[in-house]
N, C-alpha and C positions, 0 to 999 in steps of 0.2 A: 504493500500500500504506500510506504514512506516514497518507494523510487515512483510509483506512478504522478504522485505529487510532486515529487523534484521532475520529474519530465516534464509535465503539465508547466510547471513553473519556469521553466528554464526554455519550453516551445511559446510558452506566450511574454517571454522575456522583449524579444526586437519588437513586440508592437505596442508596450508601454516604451521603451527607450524612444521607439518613432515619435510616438504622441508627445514626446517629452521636449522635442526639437525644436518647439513654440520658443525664440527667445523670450526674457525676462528683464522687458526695460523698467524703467521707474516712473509711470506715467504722470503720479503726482509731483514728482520733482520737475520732470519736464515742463509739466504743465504752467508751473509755477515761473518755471522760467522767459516762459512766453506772451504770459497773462499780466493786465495791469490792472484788473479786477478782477470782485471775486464772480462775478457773472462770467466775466468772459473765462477765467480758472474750471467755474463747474461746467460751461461749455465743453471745453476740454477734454475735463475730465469723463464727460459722458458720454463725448465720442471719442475718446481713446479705448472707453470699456464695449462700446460698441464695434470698434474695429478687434478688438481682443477675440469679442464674444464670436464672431465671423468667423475668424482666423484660426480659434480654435477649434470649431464645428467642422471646418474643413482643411485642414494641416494638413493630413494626409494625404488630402487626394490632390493636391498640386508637386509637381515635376522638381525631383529631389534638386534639379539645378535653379530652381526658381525662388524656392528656400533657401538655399544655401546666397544664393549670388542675393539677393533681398534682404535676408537677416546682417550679412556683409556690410549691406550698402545705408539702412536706414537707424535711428535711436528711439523711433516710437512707431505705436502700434496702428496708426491712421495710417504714417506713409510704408506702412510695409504693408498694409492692405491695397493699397495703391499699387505698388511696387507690384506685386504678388499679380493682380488683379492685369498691367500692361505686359508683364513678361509669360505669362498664360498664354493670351490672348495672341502675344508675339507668334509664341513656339507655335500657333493652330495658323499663323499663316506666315510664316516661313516665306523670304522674298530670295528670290533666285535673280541671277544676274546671267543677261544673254548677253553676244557680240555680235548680235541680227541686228 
């Protein structure tokens, strides 16, 4: 019984590490750093958690180089929704170059 459980645990190991791949910015610190009220601060803050809450729902199913080269490139969670959302959309049309 004990090994069935370390298999179990150790087969479903890489899709919590995957899920795990979300970085973890500081959205209140950013926020703060951007904001010159507290209006414009809880704006912020409520679309950073809305871009989070996306990002998280769907992590896995975007293009491990889309993740990787986005998390790279951004410090909060709006523009790596952005980011995520242009480099997608890139890879599904792919531009090719003739010399016709």
């Amino acid at each position: 019984m004990k090994h069935t459980i370390a298999a179990v645990a150790l087969l479903a190991l890489p899709f919590v590490a995957q899920a795990q791949d979300l970085p973890r910015y500081d959205p209140e610190a950013y926020c703060d750093t951007i904001a010159d009220s507290t209006s414009l601060y809880n704006h912020c803050v409520k679309r950073e958690q809305e871009s989070y809450n996306a990002l998280w729902a769907n992590w896995n199913s975007f293009s491990a180089h889309a993740r990787g080269y986005c998390s790279d490139l951004v410090d909060n969670y709006r523009l790596l929704e952005h980011c995520i959302k242009r480099e997608t959309e890139a890879e599904s049309e792919k531009s090719s170059f003739s010399f016709d």
